[in-house]
C-alpha positions as CSV (number, residue, x, y, z in Angstrom):
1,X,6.5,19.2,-68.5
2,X,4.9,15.7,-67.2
3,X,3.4,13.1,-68.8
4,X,-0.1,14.4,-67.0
5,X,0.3,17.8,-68.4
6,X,0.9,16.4,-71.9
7,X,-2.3,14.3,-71.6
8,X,-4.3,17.6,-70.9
9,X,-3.2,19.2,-73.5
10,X,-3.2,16.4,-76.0
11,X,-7.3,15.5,-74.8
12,X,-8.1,19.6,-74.7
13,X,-6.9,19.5,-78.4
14,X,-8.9,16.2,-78.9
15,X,-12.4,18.1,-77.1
16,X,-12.1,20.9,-79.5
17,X,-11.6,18.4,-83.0
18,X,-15.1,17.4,-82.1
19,X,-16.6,20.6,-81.2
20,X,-15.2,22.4,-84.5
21,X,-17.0,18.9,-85.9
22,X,-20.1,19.2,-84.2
23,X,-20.6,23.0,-84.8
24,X,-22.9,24.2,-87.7
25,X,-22.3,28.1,-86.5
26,X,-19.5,29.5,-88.6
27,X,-18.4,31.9,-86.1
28,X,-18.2,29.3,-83.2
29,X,-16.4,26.6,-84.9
30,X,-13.9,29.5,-85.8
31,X,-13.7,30.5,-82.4
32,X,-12.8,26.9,-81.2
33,X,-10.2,26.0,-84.3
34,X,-8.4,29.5,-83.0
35,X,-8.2,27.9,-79.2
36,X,-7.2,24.8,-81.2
37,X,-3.9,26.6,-82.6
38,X,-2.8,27.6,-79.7
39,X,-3.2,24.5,-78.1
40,X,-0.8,23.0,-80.8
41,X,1.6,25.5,-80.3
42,X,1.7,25.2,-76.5
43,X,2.2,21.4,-77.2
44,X,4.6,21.7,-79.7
45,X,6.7,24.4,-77.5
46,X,6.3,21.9,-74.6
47,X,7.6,18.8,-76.7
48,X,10.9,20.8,-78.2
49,X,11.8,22.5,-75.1
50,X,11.8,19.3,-73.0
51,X,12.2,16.6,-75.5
52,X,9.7,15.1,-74.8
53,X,8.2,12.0,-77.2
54,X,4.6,12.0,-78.3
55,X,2.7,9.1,-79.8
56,X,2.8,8.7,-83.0
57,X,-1.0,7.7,-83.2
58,X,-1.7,11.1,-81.6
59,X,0.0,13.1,-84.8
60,X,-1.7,10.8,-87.0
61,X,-4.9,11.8,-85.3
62,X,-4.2,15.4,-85.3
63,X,-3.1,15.4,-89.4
64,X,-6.2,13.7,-90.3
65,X,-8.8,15.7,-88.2
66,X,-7.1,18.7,-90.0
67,X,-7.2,17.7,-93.1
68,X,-10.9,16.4,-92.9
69,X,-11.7,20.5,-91.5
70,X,-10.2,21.2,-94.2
71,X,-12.1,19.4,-96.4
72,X,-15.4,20.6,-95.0
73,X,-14.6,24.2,-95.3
């Protein structure tokens, strides 16, 4: 996979962080944290089965938008 299509995936997983943020509607922000985990998967797939190397910054990211959703709910 290329560098561009990591960065799509990587920024589609960042668009839906702040929609599942910005979402007051139960069922919609559970609708967007299930296109979420797919999204991670995909990536995840995409890194081990090309070995490819991801930012560090990005995981960061990712742990602590999780864990503040997880907070929330």
């Amino acid at each position: 996979m290329e560098e561009i299509e990591l960065f799509k995936i990587q920024s589609s997983i960042e668009e839906l962080f702040l929609r599942i943020k910005q979402t007051i509607d139960v069922c919609e922000a559970e609708i967007y944290f299930q296109s979420l985990e797919k999204l991670q998967f995909k990536l995840t797939e995409e890194i081990f089965s090309n070995g490819l190397k991801v930012n560090a910054f990005f995981y960061v990211t990712l742990y602590i938008t999780l864990i503040e959703l997880t907070m929330k709910n």
